[in-house]
Structure formats: structure tokens, C-alpha cells
C-alpha positions as CSV (number, residue, x, y, z in Angstrom):
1,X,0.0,0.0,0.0
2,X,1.0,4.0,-1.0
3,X,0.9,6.0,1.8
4,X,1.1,9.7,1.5
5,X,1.1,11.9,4.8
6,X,-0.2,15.4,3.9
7,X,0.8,18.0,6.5
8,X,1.6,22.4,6.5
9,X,0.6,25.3,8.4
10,X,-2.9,25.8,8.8
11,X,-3.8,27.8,5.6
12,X,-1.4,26.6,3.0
13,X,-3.9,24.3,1.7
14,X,-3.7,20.7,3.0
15,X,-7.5,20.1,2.2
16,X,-6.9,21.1,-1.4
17,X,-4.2,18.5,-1.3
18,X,-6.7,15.8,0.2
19,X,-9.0,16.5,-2.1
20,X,-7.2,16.2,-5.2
21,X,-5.5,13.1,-3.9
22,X,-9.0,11.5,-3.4
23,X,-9.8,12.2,-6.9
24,X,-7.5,10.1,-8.2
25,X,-8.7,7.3,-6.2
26,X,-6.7,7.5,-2.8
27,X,-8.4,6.7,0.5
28,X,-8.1,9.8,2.7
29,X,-8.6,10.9,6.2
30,X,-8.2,14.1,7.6
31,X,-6.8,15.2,10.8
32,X,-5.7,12.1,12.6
33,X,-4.2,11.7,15.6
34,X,-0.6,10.9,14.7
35,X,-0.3,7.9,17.3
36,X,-3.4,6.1,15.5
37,X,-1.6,5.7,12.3
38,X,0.2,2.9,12.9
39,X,-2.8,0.9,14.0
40,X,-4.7,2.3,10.8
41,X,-2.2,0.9,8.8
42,X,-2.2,-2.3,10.7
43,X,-6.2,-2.6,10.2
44,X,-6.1,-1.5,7.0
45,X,-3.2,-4.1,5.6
46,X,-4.7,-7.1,7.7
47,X,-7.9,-6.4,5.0
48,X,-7.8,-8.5,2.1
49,X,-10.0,-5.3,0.0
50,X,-7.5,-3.0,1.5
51,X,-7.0,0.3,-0.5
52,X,-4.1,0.7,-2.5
53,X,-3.0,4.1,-1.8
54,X,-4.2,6.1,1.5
55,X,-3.4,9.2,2.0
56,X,-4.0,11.3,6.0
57,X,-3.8,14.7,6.6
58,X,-1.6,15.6,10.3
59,X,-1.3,18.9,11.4
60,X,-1.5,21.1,14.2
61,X,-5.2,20.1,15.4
62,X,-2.9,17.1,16.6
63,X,-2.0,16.5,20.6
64,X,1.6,17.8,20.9
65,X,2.7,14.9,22.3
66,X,1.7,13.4,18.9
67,X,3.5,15.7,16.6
68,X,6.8,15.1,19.2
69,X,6.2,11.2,18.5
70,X,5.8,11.3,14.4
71,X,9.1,10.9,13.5
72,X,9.7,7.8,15.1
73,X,6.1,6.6,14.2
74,X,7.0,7.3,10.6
75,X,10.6,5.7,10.6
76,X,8.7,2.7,11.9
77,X,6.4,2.8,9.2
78,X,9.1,3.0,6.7
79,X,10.6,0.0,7.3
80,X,7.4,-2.2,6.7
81,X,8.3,-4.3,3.1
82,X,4.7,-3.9,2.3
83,X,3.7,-0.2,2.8
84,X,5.4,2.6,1.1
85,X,5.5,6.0,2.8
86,X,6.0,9.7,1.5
87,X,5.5,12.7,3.3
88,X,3.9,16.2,1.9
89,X,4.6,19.3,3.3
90,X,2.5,22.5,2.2
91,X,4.0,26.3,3.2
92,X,3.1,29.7,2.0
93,X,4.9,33.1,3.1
94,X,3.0,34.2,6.3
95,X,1.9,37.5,4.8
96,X,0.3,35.4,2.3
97,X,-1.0,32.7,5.4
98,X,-2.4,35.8,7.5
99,X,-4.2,37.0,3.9
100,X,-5.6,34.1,3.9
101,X,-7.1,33.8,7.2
102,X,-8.3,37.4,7.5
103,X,-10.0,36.6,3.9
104,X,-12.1,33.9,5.3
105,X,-12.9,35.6,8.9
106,X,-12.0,31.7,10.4
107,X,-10.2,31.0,13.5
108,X,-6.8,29.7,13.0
109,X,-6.0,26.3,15.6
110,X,-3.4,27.9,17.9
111,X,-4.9,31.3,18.7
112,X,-6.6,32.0,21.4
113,X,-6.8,35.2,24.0
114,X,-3.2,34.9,24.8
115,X,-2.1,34.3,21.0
116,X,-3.1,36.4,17.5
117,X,-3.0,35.1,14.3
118,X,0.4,36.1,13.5
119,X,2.0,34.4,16.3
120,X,0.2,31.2,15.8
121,X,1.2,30.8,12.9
122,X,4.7,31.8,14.2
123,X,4.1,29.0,15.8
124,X,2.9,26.7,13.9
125,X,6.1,26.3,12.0
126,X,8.1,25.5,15.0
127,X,5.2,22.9,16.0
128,X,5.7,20.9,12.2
129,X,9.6,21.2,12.1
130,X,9.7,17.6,12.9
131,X,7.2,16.5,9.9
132,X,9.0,19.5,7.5
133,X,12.4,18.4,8.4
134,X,11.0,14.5,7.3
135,X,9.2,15.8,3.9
136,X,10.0,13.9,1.0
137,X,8.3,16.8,-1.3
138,X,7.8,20.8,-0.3
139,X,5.2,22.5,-2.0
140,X,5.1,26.5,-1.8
141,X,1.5,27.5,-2.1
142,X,2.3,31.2,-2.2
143,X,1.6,31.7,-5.5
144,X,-0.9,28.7,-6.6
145,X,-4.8,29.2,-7.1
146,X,-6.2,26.3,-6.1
147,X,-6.8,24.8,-9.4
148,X,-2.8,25.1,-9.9
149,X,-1.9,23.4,-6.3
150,X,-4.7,20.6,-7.4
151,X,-2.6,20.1,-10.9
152,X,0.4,20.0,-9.1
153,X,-0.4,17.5,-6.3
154,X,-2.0,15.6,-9.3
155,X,1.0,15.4,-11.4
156,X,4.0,15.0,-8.6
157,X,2.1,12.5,-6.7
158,X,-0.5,10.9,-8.2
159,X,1.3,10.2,-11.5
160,X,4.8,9.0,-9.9
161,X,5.1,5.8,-10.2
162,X,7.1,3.9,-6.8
163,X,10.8,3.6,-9.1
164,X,10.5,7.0,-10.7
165,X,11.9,10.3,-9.5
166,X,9.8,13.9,-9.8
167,X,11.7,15.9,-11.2
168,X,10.5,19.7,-11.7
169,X,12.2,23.2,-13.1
170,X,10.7,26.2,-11.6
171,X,11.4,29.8,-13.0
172,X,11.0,32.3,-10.6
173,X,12.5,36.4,-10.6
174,X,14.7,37.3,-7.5
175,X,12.7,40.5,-6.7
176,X,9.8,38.7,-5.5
177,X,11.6,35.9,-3.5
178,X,13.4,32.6,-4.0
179,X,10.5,29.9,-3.5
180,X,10.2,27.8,-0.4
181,X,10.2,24.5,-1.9
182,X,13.4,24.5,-4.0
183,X,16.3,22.3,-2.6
184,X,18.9,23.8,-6.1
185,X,19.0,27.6,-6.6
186,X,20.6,28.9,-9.3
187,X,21.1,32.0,-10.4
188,X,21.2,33.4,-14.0
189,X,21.3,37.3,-13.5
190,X,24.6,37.5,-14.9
191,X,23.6,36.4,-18.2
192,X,22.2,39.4,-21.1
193,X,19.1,40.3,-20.3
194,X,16.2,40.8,-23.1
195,X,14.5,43.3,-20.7
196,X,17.1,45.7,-21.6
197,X,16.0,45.2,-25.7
198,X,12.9,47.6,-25.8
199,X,11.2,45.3,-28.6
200,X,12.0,42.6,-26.3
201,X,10.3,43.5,-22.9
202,X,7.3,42.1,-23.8
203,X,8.0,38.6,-24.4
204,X,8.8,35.3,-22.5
205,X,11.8,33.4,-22.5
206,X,8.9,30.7,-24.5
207,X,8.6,33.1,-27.0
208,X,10.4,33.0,-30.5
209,X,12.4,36.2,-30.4
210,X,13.4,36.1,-26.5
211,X,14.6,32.1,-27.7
212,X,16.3,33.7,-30.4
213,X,18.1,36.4,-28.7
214,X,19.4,33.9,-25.6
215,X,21.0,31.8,-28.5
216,X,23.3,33.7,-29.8
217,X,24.7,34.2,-26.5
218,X,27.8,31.7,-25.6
219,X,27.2,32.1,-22.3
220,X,23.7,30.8,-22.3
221,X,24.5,27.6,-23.4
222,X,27.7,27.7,-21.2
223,X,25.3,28.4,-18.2
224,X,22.8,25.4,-19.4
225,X,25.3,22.8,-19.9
226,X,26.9,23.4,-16.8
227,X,23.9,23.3,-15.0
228,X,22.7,20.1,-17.2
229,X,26.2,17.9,-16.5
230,X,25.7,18.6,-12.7
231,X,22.1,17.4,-12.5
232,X,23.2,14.1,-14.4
233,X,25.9,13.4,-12.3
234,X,24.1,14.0,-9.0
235,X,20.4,12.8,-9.4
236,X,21.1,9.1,-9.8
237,X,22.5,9.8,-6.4
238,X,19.6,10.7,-5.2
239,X,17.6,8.0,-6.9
240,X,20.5,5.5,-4.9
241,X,19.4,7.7,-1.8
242,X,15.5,6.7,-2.5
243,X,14.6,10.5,-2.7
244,X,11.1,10.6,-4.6
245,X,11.1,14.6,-5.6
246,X,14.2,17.3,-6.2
247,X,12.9,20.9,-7.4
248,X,15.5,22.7,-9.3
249,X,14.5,26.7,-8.8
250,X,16.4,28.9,-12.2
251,X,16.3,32.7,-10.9
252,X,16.8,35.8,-12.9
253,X,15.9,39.4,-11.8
254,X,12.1,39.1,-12.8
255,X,11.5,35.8,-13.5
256,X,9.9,36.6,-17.3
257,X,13.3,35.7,-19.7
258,X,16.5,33.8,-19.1
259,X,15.0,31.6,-16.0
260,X,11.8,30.7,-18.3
261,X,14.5,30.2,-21.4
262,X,17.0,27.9,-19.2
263,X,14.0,26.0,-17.1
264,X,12.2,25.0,-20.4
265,X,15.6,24.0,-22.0
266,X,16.4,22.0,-18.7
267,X,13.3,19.9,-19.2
268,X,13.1,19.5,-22.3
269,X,16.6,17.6,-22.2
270,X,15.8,15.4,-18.9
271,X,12.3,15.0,-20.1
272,X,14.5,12.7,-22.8
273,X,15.9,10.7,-19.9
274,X,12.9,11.0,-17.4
275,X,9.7,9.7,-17.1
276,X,8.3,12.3,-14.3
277,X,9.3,15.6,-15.4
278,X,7.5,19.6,-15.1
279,X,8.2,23.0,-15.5
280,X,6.8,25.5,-13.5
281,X,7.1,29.5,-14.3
282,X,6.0,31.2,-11.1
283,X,5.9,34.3,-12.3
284,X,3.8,33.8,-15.5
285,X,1.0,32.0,-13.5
């Protein structure tokens, strides 16, 4: 059996999450008590017509004597030959969390007279570090409609076979913040810039004459194989090391030309190689 523990601050959009994975034919339970999941799993397995893939939401409404108790609950979990186990962890930027909240007037889990909405979901955090620190996949929901995080679930989870690796390219522009769910950063600010070309501002780096302009440029394709040969020699590393998901984040000042132009050459090359594969541009969403 697949088992897929959704978890995040309150606000981030865990039941989005559920939802989606419940679609696509998982079993799902929200909001359960940490220290019942191994008997769940017991119950469940011991079932002839169990469900193939389950998926259970734990969070914050949890005891925090459960939280404290996860990571060994988890690591016990993970060594059953029958069940396999990944772990999602939703964030957003806590302006964006606090938007949230005061957009639908509810109370958030951890406030009460002695605590306001900003510092639980200060709080928060420091309450999940010991799922966060376990996630096998990050998702930063700053920026995602709902429709977006429900593709994105959809297609890194739901569509990943147990051997394959996700692998996804995201775009992003410095000035509005490195994402929270990259573990690679790199940065292409130092490479010509098409914003600078007056007829050029208004395209994308998908875009015929932003493509055109990036290929006459040496360094381009300098930057792109350099960034290509590191990802081949390290991700069958991580494959060895039975990591399901590595996001590769390609910056440039405003996320519109050479980080579009590098992530869609990036995975159009692995996508060769790969069977899991996306591209994400943050900042034309």
C-alpha cells in the first residue's frame, strides 16, 4: 500500500491536497491523531480489499505529544516491506498565510486570548519542524490558485510511479523571492538580459524572439550545460538515496526571460531521460 502523509501550516492548503489526492482514487482521512496511524495501517493491511494508496492529513489540530512522536512513528512505518511512505509538506509566506485567514474571517487552531493570528502561525512552524524536516516533497503555495496546487499534487504525486523520480524546473524572478520549496538555486542574473532590448520586454523566455536572442549568447548555453552535467551526475545519487522529488529553482531578476528560457531548456533535455518531469514559471502563472 501507498501512503502519503499530507501536513503544513494551517492555511497553505492541506484540504486542497486531500482533495485532489481523493480524486484520483486514494483513501483519505483528515486530521488524525498521529499515534493512530500505525494501527490504521495495521487494520487497513490485515484487509484482504484494503486500499491501495491512502493518503492522511496531520497537522496542528494534533495532541503535541503526537507531533513530538511522528518521526519515530513514521521511521517505523518506513521500514514495513509492504507499505510505502512519502511525506507532503504544504507552506506559504506568512503574509500570504495571514491574507488568507483574514480573507475567510475563520479561527486559526493555535490562537486564542493569549495568542493572535500572526504568532500562531509563528508558531505553527516551529510545531511541524519535525514532519518539515522529514518531507519527502515541499510544496510552496504562495503563489498557486487552487486549481494550480490541485494540478500540481496531481502530477507530482499521483502520476509517480514507486521507481521513478519527480523531477521539476521552476522559474522564478529574485525581486519577489526565492521559492520555499526548492532544494537547487541557481542563479542566471549575470547572463544578457532581453528586458534591456525595448522590442524585447514584452516577451517570455517561450517566446520566438526572447529564444532567439538567448541563442546567440555563448554564455547561455555555457550556463545550461553546466547546469545540465551537474544534474546528471548527481540525481542518480539521489535515486541510490530513495529520494522521490528534487525541485531545481532557475532565478533571474524578474522571472519573465532567461530563467523561463534555461528551465524550459532543462526539461526538455531530462524529459528525454525521465519519465516524471515539469516545468513550473512562477511568475507567469
Amino acid at each position: 500500500m501507498k501512503l502519503v502523509v499530507i501536513s503544513g501550516r494551517s492555511g497553505s492548503g492541506k484540504s486542497t491536497a486531500l482533495q485532489a489526492l481523493e480524486d484520483v482514487g486514494f483513501y483519505c482521512i483528515d486530521n488524525l491523531p498521529a499515534r493512530l496511524l500505525p494501527e490504521l495501517i495495521e487494520q487497513m493491511l490485515g484487509d484482504p480489499e484494503h486500499p491501495d494508496q491512502l493518503a492522511v492529513s496531520i497537522d496542528a489540530r494534533n495532541l503535541v505529544s503526537n507531533l513530538h512522536a511522528f518521526p519515530g512513528i513514521i521511521t517505523s512505518l518506513s521500514a514495513r516491506d509492504d507499505l510505502s511512505c512519502e511525506i507532503l509538506y504544504l507552506d506559504a509566506a506568512e503574509p500570504t498565510l495571514i491574507k488568507r485567514y483574514s480573507a475567510t474571517r475563520r479561527k486559526h487552531p493555535l490562537s486564542d486570548s493569549q495568542a493572535g493570528l500572526q504568532e500562531a502561525i509563528g508558531y505553527e512552524r516551529i510545531l511541524l519542524e519535525g514532519i518539515a524536516s522529514l518531507a519527502d516533497i515541499r510544496v510552496d503555495t504562495t503563489r498557486l490558485s487552487l486549481y494550480e496546487l490541485r494540478d500540481t499534487i496531481k502530477l507530482r504525486i499521483a502520476q509517480r510511479s514507486e521507481q521513478t523520480l519527480s523531477l521539476q524546473f521552476e522559474s522564478f524572478g529574485f525581486k519577489h523571492g526565492v521559492p520555499l520549496d526548492v532544494d537547487f538555486t541557481f542563479d542566471v542574473r549575470m547572463l544578457p538580459n532581453p528586458y534591456w532590448v525595448p522590442e524585447l520586454r514584452q516577451f517570455t523566455g517561450r517566446e520566438t524572439e526572447v529564444i532567439e536572442f538567448l541563442q546567440r549568447s555563448p554564455e547561455v548555453d555555457d550556463m545550461i550545460a553546466d547546469i545540465r552535467d551537474f544534474l546528471e551526475r548527481w540525481i542518480p545519487h539521489f535515486q541510490r538515496n530513495n529520494r522521490s522529488y528534487v525541485t531545481i529553482g532557475i532565478g533571474c531578476t524578474g522571472g519573465q526571460h532567461r530563467s523561463v528560457y534555461i528551465a524550459e531548456q532543462l526539461a526538455g533535455h531530462f524529459s528525454q531521460l525521465m519519465d516524471n518531469v515539469h516545468v513550473r514559471h512562477r511568475e507567469l502563472t
